[in-house]
C-alpha positions in Angstrom: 143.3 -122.8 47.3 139.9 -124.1 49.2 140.1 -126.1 52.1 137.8 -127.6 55.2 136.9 -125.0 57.6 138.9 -127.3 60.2 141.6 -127.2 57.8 141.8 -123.5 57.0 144.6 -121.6 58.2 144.1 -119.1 62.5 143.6 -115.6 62.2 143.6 -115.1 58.4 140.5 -113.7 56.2 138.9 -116.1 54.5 135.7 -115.9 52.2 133.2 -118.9 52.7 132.7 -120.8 49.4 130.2 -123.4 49.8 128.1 -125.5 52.2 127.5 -128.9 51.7 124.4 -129.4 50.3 123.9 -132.3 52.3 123.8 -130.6 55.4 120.4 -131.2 56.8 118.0 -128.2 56.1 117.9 -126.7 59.4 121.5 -126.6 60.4 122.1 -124.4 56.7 119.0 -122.7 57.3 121.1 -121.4 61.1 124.0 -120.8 58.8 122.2 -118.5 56.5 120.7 -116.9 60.0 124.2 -116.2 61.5 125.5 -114.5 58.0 127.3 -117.8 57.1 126.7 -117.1 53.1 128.8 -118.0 50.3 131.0 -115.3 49.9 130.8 -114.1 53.3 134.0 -113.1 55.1 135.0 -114.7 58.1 138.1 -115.9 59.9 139.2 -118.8 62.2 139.9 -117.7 65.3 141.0 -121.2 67.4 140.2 -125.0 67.5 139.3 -126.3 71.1 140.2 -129.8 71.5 137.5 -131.4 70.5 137.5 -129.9 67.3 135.0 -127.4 67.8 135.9 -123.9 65.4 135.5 -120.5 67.2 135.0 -118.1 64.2 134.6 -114.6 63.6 131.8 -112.8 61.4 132.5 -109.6 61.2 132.9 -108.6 64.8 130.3 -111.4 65.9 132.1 -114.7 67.0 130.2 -117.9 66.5 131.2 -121.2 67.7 130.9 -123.9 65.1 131.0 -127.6 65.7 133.6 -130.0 64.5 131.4 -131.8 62.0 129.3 -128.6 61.0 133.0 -127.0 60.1 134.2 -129.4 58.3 131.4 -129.2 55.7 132.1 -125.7 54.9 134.8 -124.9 52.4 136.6 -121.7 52.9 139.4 -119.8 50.4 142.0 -117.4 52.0 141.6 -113.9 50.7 
């Protein structure tokens, strides 16, 4: 089952599957810089209020914002 980053169950591994195309250029070519590839692990570690996602790369934590997230599609491994 895929799912919205924002959607994606705390604290779980989950393996990035795809980022919107339509993202402008620069914001997937940051993605790309901070190990954000398809098929990259990651999990979601919390939500702040505003939506904001605070994930984890490896032992790297990145936070994301609410927009950005929800444009990346995540599966649970």
């Amino acid at each position: 089952m895929t799912c919205p980053l924002t959607d994606a169950p705390r604290r779980c591994p989950l393996q990035l599957q795809s980022v919107d195309p339509d993202l402008p250029h620069s914001v997937r070519r940051r993605l790309v810089e901070l190990g954000l590839l398809d098929g990259a692990e990651i999990s979601l570690d919390r939500k702040t209020i505003g939506g904001a996602c605070l994930i984890c790369v490896g032992t790297t934590r990145y936070v994301l914002d609410r927009q950005t997230a929800a444009r990346l599609t995540v599966a649970a491994l």
